[in-house]
C-alpha positions in Angstrom: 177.1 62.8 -118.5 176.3 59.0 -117.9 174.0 57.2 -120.4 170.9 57.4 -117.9 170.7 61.4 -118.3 171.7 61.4 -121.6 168.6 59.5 -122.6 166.4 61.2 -120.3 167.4 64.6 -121.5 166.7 63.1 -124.9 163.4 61.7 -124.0 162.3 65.6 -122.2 163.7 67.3 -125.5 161.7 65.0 -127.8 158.2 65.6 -125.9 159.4 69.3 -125.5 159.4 69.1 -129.6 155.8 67.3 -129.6 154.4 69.8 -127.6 155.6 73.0 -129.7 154.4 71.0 -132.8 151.1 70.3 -131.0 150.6 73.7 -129.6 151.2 75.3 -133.2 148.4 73.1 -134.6 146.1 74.3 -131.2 146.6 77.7 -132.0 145.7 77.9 -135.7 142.0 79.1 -136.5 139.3 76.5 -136.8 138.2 75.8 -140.6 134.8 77.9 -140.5 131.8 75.7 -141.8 128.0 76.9 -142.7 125.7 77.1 -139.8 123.9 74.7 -142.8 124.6 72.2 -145.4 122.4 72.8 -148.6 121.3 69.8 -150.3 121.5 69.9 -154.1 117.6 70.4 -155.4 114.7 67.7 -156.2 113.7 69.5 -159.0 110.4 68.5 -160.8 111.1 66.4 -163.9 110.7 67.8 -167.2 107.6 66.7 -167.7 106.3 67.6 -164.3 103.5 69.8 -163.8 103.2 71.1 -160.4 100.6 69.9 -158.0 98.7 73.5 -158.1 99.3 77.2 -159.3 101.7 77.9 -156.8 100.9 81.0 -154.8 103.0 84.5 -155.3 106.3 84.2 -154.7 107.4 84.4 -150.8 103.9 83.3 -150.0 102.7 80.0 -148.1 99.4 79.1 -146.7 100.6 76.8 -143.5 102.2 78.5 -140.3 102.9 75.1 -138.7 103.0 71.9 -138.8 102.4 69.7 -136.1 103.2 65.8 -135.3 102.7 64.7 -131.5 103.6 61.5 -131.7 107.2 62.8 -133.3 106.8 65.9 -130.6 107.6 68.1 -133.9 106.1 71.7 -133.5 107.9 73.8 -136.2 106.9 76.9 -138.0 107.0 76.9 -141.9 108.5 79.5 -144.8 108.4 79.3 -148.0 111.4 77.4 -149.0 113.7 77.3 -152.6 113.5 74.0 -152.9 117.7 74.2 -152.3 118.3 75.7 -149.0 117.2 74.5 -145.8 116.4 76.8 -142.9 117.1 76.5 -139.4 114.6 75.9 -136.4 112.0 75.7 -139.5 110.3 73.9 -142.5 110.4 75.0 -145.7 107.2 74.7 -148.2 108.8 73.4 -151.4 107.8 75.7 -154.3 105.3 74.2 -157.3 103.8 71.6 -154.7 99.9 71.7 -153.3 99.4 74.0 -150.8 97.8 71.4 -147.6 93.8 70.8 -148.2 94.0 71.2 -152.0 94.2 68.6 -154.3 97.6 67.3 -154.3 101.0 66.6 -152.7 101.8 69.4 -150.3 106.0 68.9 -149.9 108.2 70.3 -146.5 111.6 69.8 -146.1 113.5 70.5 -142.7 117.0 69.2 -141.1 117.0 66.3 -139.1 117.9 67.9 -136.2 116.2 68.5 -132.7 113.5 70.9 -133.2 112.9 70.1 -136.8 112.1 67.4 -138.7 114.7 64.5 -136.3 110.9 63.2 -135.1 109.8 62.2 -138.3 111.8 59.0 -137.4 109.3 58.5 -134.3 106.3 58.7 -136.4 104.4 55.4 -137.6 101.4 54.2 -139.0 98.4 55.9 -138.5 99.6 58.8 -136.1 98.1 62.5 -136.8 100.1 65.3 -138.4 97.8 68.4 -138.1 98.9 71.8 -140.6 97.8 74.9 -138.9 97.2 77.1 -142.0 97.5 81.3 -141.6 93.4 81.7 -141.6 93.7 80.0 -138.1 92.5 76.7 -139.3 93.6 73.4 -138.9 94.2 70.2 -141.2 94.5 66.6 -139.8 96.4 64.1 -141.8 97.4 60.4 -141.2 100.6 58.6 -141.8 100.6 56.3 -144.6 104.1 55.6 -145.4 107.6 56.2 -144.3 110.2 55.6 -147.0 113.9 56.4 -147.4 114.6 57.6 -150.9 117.6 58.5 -152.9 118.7 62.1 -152.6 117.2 63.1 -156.4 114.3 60.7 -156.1 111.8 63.1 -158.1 109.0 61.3 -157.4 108.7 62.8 -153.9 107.9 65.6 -155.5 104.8 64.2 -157.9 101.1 65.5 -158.0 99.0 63.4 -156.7 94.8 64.0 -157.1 94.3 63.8 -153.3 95.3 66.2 -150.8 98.6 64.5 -149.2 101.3 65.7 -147.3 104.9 64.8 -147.8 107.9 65.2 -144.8 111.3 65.4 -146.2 114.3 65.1 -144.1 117.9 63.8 -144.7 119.6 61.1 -143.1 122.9 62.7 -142.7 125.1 65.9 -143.1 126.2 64.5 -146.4 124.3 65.9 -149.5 124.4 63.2 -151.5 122.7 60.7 -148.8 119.1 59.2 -149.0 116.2 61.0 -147.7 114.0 59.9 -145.3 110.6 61.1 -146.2 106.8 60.5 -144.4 103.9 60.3 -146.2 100.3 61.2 -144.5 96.9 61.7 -146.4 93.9 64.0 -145.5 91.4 62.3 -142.7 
């Protein structure tokens, strides 16, 4: 064999090699992930009090809340205050219930369909609850903040009604949380 075919054939077998190696990885099962990363609770401090008796357990007073200027439209469940559900909000347990004294706090991925509008949202635009008696709430913007991950204070009573939006800023749990404040008009 002359030197030209020599190295050809050695150039076919080495690409032949690549592409077994290659195929083997191809074939092997993807890792499986969660259809959801859970982000590590905001628990209340110690010497928390919650913002109002909460309600029975499984049991939430808002059906939806609503944002136009964020196009969010996104039906709420009680929530943990540790897992976060998909296609929904979650009501996080020990906070205000909306139109009741205190700091009403929903948490929902930052993903289309849930919370990713809360980074359209400014000053001043409506969020409206719908509540299960068939009511609704209006509430302003009044801040938009990006927090650490275990910033507690999202969490704190307040003496007015207001309504806190908690979503995070990445699929990491340890990230900040981008959070929108509005207050009862």
């Amino acid at each position: 064999m002359t030197p030209p075919r020599v190295r050809i054939l050695g150039v076919m077998a080495a690409a032949l090699l690549v592409g077994a190696v290659a195929l083997v990885f191809a074939l092997q099962p993807a890792p499986s992930e969660p259809a959801y990363v859970p982000s590590p609770p905001l628990e209340l401090p110690a010497s928390g009090v919650p913002a109002a008796t909460p309600l029975s357990a499984g049991v939430s007073a808002t059906v939806r809340i609503i944002a136009p200027a964020g196009q969010i439209n996104i039906g709420v469940v009680p929530g943990d205050g540790i897992h976060v559900p998909l296609n929904l909000a979650a009501h996080y347990p020990g906070t205000a219930q909306p139109g009741e004294s205190g700091n009403a706090v929903y948490y929902a991925h930052d993903q289309r369909g849930m919370f990713l509008g809360l980074h359209r949202l400014h000053l001043g635009d409506e969020v409206r609850v719908i509540l299960k008696n068939g009511s609704q709430l209006a509430f302003r913007v009044v801040a938009l903040k990006v927090v650490s991950f275990n910033d507690w204070a999202v969490l704190a009573p307040t003496a007015f009604p207001e309504l806190t939006l908690l979503t995070c800023v990445s699929y990491t749990a340890y990230e900040p949380r981008y959070i929108v404040i509005a207050t009862e008009t």
